[in-house]
MIGU-27126 format. One record per atom (N, C-alpha, C, O): chain; x, y, z. Coordinates in steps of 0.05 Angstrom, whole numbers, plus 5000, padded with zeros to 4 digits. Layout:
BEGIN
A;X;Y;Z
...
This chain:
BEGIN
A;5259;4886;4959
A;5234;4881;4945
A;5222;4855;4955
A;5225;4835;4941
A;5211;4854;4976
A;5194;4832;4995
A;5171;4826;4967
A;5166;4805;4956
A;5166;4839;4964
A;5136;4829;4950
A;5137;4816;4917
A;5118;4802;4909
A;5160;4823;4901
A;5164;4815;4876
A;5160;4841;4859
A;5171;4844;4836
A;5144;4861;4871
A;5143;4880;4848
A;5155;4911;4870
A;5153;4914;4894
A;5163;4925;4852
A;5171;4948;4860
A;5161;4963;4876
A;5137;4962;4880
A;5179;4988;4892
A;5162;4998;4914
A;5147;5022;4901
A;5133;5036;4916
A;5148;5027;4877
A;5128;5048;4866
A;5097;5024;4861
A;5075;5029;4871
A;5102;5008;4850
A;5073;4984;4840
A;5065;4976;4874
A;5043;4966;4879
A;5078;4981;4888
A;5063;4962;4912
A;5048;4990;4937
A;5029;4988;4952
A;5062;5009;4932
A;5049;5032;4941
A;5030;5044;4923
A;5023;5066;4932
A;5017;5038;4900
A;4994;5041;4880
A;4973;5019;4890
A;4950;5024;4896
A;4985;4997;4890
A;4970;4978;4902
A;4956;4981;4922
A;4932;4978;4920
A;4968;4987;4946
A;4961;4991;4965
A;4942;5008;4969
A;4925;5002;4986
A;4941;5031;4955
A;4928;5059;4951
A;4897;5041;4946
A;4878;5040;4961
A;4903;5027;4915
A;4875;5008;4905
A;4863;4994;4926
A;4838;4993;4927
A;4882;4979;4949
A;4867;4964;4961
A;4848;4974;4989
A;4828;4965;5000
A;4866;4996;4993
A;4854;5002;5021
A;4825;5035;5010
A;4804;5039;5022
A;4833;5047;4994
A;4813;5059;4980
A;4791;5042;4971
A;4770;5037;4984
A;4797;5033;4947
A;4777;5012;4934
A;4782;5032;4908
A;4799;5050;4906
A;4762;5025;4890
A;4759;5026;4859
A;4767;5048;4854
A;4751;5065;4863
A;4791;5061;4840
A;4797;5091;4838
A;4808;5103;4814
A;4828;5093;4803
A;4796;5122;4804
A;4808;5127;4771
A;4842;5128;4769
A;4858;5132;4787
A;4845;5125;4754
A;4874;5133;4746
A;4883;5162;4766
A;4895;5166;4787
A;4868;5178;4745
A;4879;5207;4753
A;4881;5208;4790
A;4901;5213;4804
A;4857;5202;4797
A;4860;5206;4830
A;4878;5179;4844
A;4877;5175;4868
A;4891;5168;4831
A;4920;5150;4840
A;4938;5160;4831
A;4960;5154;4841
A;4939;5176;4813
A;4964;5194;4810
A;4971;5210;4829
A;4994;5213;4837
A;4941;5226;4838
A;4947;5244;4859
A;4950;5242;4887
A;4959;5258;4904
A;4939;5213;4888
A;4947;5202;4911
A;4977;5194;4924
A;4986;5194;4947
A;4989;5187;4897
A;5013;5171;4893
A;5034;5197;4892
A;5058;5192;4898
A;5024;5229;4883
A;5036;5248;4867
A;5059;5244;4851
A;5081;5255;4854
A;5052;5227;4835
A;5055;5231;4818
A;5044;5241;4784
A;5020;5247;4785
A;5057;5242;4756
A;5041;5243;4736
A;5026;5231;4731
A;5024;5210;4745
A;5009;5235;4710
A;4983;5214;4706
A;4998;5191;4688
A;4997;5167;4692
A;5018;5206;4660
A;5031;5190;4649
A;5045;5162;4666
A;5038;5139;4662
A;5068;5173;4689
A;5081;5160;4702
A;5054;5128;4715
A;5055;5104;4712
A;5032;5148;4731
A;5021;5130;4739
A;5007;5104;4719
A;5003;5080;4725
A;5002;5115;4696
A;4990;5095;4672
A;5015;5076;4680
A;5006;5060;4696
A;5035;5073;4677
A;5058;5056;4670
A;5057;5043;4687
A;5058;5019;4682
A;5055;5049;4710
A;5052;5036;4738
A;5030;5012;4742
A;5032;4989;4750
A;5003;5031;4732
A;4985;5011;4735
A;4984;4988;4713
A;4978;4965;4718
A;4989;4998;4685
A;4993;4976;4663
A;5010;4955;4676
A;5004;4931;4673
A;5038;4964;4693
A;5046;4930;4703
A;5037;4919;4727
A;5047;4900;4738
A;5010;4936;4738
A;5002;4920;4759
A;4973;4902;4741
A;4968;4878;4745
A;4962;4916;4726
A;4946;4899;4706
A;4963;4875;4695
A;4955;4852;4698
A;4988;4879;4681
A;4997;4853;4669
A;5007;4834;4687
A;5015;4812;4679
A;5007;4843;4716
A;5018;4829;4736
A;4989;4818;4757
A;4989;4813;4781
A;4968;4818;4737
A;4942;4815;4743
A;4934;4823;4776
A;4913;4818;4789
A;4959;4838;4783
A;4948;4848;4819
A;4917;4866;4812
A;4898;4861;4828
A;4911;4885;4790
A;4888;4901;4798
A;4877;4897;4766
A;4890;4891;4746
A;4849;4904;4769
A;4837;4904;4735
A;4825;4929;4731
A;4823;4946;4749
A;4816;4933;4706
A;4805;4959;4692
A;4775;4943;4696
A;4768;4919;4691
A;4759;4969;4709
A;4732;4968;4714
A;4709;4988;4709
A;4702;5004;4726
A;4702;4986;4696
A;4673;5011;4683
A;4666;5014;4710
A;4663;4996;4727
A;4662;5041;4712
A;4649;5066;4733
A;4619;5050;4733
A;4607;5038;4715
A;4614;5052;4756
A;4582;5040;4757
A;4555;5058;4758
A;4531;5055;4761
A;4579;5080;4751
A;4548;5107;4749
A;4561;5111;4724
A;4546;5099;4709
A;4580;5122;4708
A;4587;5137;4689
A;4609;5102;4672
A;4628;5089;4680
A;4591;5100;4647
A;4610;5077;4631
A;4640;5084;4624
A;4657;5067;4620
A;4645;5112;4625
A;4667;5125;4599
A;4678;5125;4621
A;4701;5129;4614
A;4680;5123;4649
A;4703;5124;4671
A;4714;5098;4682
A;4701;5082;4695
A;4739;5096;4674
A;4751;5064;4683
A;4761;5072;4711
A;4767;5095;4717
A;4761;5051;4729
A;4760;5061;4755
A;4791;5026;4755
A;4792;5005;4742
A;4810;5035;4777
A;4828;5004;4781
A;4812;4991;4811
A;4805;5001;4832
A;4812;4972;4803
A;4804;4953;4831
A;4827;4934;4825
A;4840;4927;4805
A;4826;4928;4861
A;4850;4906;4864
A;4832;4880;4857
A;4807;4877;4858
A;4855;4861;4848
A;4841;4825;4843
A;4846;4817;4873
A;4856;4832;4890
A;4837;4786;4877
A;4851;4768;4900
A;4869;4767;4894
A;4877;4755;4914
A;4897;4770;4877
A;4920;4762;4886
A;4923;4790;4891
A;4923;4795;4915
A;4926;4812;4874
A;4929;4832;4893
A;4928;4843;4928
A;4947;4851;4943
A;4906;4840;4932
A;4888;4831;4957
A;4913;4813;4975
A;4918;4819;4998
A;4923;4795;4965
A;4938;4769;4974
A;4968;4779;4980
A;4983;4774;4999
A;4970;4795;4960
A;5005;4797;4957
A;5003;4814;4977
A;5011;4803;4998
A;4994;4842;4981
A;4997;4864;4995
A;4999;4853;5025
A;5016;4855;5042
A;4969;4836;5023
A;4975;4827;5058
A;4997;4806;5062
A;5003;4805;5086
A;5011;4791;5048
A;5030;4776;5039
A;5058;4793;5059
A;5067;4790;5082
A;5064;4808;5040
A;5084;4845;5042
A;5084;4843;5069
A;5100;4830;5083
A;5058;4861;5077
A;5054;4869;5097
A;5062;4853;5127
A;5068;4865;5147
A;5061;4818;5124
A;5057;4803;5141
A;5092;4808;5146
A;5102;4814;5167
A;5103;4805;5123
A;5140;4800;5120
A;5142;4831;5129
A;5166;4832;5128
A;5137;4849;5134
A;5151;4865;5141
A;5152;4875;5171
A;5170;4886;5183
A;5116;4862;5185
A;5115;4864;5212
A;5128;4845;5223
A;5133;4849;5247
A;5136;4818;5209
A;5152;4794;5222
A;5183;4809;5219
A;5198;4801;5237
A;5191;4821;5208
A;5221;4830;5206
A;5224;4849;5222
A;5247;4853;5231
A;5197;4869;5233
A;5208;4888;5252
A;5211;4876;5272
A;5231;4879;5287
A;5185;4856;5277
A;5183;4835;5316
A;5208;4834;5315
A;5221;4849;5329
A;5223;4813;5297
A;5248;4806;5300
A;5277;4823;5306
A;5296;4812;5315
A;5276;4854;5298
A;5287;4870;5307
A;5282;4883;5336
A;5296;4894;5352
A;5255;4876;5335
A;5249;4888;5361
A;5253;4878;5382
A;5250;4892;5402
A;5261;4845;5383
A;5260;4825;5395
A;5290;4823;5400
A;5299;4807;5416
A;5306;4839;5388
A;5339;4846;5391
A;5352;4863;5405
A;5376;4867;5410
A;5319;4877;5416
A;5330;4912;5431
A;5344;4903;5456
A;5337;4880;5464
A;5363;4916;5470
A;5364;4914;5498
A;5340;4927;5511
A;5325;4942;5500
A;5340;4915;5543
A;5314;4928;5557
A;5310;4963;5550
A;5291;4975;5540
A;5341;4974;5562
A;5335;4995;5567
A;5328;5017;5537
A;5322;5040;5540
A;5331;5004;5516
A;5315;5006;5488
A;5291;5002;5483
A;5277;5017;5470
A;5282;4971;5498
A;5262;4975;5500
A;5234;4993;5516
A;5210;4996;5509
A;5246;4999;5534
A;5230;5015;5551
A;5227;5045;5533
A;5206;5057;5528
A;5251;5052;5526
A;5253;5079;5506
A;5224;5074;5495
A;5203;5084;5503
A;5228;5049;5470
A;5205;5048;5445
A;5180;5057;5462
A;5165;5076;5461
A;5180;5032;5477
A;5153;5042;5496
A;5139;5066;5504
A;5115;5072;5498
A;5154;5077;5515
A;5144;5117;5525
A;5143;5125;5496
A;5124;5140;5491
A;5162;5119;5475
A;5157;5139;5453
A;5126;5129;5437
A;5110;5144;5426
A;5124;5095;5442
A;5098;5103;5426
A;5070;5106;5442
A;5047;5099;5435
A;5078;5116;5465
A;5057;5117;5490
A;5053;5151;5478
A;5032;5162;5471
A;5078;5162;5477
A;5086;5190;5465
A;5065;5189;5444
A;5047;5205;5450
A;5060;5178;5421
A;5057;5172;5395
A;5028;5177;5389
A;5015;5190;5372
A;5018;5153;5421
A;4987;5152;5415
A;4977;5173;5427
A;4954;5180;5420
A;4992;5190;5451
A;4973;5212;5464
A;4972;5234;5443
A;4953;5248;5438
A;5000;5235;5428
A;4998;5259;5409
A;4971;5256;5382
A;4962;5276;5370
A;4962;5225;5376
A;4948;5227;5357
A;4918;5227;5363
A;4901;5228;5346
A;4914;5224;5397
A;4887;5239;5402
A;4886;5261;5406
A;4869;5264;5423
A;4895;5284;5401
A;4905;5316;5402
A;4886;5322;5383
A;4883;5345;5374
């Protein structure tokens, strides 16, 4: 747990940050999980002031979650510690490992312009 909060709260997060403003229900479904389950989730990312409850800007009766700045902060925070932990693994390969990674994500990118 790099970030302080759990890997169910920080993959909700994430959902909030790179989406933007999103009801409950459609972070549940994002997340698939329940809607119940997800309430719980987001109530400790609210008390953990990472995201806030926000009135729908077309419809009042729809609370939508947006991430805060620390949210915003922590994720890229995460994110920074986990690409510094791979360099550092990756920085451990032998050559002939490294050349493998190479073709496979050469492999990686031709397959994802298909």
């Amino acid at each position: 747990m790099f970030s302080g909060i759990g890997p169910a709260q920080l993959s909700a997060l994430s959902v909030v940050v790179f989406v933007g403003p999103i009801t409950l229900g459609d972070l549940a479904a994002a997340e698939q999980v329940k809607p119940p389950t997800m309430s719980r989730i987001a109530a400790a990312l609210v008390r953990a002031k990472l995201v806030q409850r926000a009135p729908d800007e077309k419809d009042a009766r729809i609370i939508r979650l947006q991430a805060t700045d620390k949210g915003h902060r922590l994720l890229q925070e995460a994110r920074n510690r986990r690409i510094s932990d791979l360099k550092r693994r990756v920085e451990r390969l032998r050559p002939k490992d490294l050349t493998l990674l190479a073709e496979a994500a050469e492999l990686m990118e031709r397959l994802s312009r298909e």
